[in-house]
TORNU-705326 format. One line per field, with one value per residue (C-alpha): residue number from 1; x, z, y. Coordinates in steps of 0.02 Angstrom, whole numbers, plus 50000, padded with zeros to 5 digits. Example, Ala and Ser with C-alpha at 12.3 -4.5 7.8 and 13.67 -1.06 7.14 Angstrom:
residues 2
num	1, 2 .
c1	50615, 50684 .
c3	50390, 50357 .
c2	49775, 49947 .
//
This chain:
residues 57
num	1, 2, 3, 4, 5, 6, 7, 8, 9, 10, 11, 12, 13, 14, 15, 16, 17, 18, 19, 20, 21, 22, 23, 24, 25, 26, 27, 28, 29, 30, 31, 32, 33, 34, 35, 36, 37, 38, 39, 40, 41, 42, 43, 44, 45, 46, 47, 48, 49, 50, 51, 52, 53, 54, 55, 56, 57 .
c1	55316, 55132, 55047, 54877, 54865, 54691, 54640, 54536, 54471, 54484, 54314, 54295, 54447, 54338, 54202, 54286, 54388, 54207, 54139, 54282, 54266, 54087, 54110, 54235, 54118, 53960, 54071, 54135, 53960, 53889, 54042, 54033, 53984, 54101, 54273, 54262, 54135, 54212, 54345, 54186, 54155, 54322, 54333, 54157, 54207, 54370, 54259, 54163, 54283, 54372, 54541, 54652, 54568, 54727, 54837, 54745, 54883 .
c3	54272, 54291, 54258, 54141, 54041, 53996, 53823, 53849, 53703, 53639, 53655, 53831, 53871, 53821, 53906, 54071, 54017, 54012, 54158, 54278, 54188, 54233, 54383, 54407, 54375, 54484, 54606, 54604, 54583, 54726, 54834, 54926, 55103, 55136, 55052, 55102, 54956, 54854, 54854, 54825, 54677, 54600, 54634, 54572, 54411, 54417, 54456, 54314, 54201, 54232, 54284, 54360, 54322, 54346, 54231, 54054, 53973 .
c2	54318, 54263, 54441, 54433, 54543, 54597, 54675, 54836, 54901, 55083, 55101, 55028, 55142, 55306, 55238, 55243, 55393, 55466, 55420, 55457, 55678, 55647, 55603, 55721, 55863, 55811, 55815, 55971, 56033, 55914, 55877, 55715, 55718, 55565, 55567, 55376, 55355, 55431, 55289, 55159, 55225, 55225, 55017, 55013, 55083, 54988, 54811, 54871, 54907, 54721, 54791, 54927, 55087, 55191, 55072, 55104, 55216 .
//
């Protein structure tokens, strides 16, 4: 009891979906030098985005 729940649209969905494969690919063409940052950028996204990345099924 008490949980939002926040209304992502399709569209904002695929928008994430996209970045996260791009993302995904630079890096395995440029690995990080810090694994550390690699974190940032997944909260950055998830700040972004206006919720829990990893809880858009």
């Amino acid at each position: 009891m008490g949980q939002v729940i926040q209304f992502v649209s399709k569209s904002e969905r695929e928008r994430i979906r996209l970045i996260q494969e791009a993302r995904a690919i630079y890096d395995s063409i440029f690995p990080p030098a810090d694994p550390a940052g690699e974190r940032q950028d997944t909260a950055t996204i998830s700040r972004a985005a206006g919720s829990d990345v990893g809880n858009l099924a």
